[in-house]
C-alpha positions, -999 to +999 in steps of 0.1 A: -397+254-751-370+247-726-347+218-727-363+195-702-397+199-714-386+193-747-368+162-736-403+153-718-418+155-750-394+132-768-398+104-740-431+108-746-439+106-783-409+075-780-432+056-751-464+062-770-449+048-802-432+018-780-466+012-766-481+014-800-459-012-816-465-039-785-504-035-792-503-031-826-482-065-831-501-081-804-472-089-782-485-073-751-507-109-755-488-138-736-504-165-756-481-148-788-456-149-767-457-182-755-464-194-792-432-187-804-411-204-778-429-234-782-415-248-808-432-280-807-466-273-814-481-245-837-447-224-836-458-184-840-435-166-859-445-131-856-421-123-826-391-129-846-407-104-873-414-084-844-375-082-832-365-085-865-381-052-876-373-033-840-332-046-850-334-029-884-348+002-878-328+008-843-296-001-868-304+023-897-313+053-873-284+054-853-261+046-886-277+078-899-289+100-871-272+090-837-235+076-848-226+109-868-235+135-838-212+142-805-245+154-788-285+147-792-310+165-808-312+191-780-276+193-775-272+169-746-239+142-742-245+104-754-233+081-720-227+047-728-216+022-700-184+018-692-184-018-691-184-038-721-177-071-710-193-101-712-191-113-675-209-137-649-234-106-639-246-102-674-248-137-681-270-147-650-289-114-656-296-128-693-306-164-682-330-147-651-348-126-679-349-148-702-365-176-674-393-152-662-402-141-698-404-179-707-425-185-675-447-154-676-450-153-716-444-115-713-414-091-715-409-063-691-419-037-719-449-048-732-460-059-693-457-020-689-478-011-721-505-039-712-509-020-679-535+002-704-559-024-703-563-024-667-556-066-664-556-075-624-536-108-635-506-083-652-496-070-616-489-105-600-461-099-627-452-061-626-451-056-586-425-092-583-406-076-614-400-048-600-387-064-564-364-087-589-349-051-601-343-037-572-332-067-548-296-067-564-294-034-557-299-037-523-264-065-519-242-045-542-219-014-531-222+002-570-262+008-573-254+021-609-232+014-636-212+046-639-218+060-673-192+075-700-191+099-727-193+087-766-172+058-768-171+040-801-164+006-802-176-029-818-196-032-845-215+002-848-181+019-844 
């Protein structure tokens, strides 16, 4: 198998097992959402289990599998952004996802893995999503952040 089918294969099995975990924890649901940032009512935990979870295993499989290697599994270069600065850009980016994931009671990933189910009511969020990501674009010179090889920094240096 060549490289780039392999690599097909790994985005694959990794967007199958994504979409898994967003059904499987019921957070492709807004209402689950929505019930753990209201804090007022009948506060829903599970998200923070959820995240909590996600955080742990991301952390112990790149201690042990991704932090020890110079290259991937099928010998390709780690890029990491060059910028690692907390700055105006990432703060407003923050607050604007944070505001439509409030609003909508969905995040961007399990919108995607909901599209499965075929709910009309999930594009009125997708299709305006997907404007919002590529709007900026259009008023800044740099369309992408320019990417770097393995630099090790911070706290999973």
């Amino acid at each position: 198998m060549n490289k780039y089918l392999a690599n097909l294969l790994i985005t694959l099995i990794a967007g199958v097992l994504f979409g898994l975990a967003m059904v499987i924890s019921q957070m492709t649901m807004p209402e689950k959402v929505l019930g753990f940032l209201d804090m007022h009512d009948a506060w829903d935990i599970d998200l923070m289990f959820v995240m909590g979870s996600g955080v742990s295993v991301f952390t112990l499989g790149y201690l042990w599998l991704i932090k020890p290697r110079q290259r991937s599994v099928l010998g390709q270069e780690f890029a990491l952004p060059l910028h690692d600065s907390i700055d105006l850009k990432l703060i407003s980016g923050a607050g604007l996802f944070g505001l439509g994931w409030g609003i909508a009671g969905i995040c961007p990933g399990p919108a995607i893995a909901s599209l499965s189910m075929a709910a009309p009511e999930l594009y009125w969020f997708i299709v305006p999503m997907c404007l919002g990501m590529t709007l900026p674009r259009l008023f800044q010179r740099e369309l992408w952040v320019p990417k770097t090889k393995i630099r090790r920094s911070g706290f999973f240096s």
